[in-house]
N, C-alpha and C positions, 0 to 999 in steps of 0.2 A: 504494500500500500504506500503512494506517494501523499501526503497533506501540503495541503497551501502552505501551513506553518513551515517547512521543511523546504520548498521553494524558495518562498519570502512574498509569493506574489499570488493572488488570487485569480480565477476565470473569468470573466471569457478574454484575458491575455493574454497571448501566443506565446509568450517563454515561460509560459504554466503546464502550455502543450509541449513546444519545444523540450524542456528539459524532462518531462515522462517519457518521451519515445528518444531521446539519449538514454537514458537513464537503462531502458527498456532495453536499447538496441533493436528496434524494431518502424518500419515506416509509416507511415499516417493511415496506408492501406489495411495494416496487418495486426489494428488495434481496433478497441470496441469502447467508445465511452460510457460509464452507465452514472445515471445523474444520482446523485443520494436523496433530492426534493424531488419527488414528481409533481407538486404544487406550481415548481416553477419552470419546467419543461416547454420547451419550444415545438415547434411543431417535431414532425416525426423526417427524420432526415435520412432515403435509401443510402444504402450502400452497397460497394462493390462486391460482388458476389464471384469466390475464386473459381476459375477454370475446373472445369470436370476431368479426372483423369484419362 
């Protein structure tokens, strides 16, 4: 688990994202965000769906 506290920065600012997927080693495709409010949730946003083998 990464927190804002452990950052320094809170969402929706990009070096909050940035440094989970360094952190991760992983690319913006190959991660899943899940919100801890659903109160404050945005709408519903697809995403890329990997290749069949």
């Amino acid at each position: 688990m990464i927190t804002a506290e452990e950052i320094g920065v809170y969402k929706p600012r990009l070096r909050a994202f940035a440094y989970t997927l360094d952190k991760l080693g992983v690319a913006p495709d190959e991660i899943v965000h899940v919100s801890a409010s659903p109160s404050r949730r945005g709408p519903a946003v697809p995403r890329a769906r990997p290749a069949s083998p």
